[in-house]
C-alpha positions, 0 to 999 in steps of 0.5 A: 453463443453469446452467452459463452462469449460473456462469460469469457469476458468476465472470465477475461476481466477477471484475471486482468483485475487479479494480474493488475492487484498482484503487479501493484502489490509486487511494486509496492513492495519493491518501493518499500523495500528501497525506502527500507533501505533508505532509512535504514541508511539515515539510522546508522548515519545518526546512531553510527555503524553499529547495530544497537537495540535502541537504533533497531527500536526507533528505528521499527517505532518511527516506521510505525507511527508512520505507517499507522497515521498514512493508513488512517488517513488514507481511510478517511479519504477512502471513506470520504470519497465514497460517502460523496459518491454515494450522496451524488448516486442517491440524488 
């Protein structure tokens, strides 16, 4: 019986992990979507209402850029963290 009882547990945290990885992706999602919006807003206020290639271009290159330096950082924090935490497990 308890065995049933632990394997429901796991069974229950597991889904709980699933529920919580798709509620933050879905809200990260709607957060870059409105950032989308707003710096799709900044472009045609710079490059006026128009829709040109060039705006379309530095538009998707800044979004980039950005987005590559944040994954890198964001990395080397990651793996930063878990050198420390595997340092502090080895004493």
């Amino acid at each position: 019986m308890e065995d049933l009882k632990q394997k429901a547990k796991k069974l229950q945290l597991e889904i709980l992990e699933k529920l919580s990885t798709l509620v933050t992706a879905g809200l990260g999602l709607v957060a870059a979507l409105a950032w989308n919006d707003l710096i799709q807003d900044i472009f045609k206020k710079i490059f006026g209402t128009q829709s040109t290639l060039w705006a379309q271009f530095s538009y998707a290159l800044l979004v980039t850029i950005i987005i590559v330096i944040l994954t890198l950082q964001i990395s080397r924090t990651v793996n930063k963290l878990k050198g420390e935490i595997k340092e502090e497990s080895e004493k």
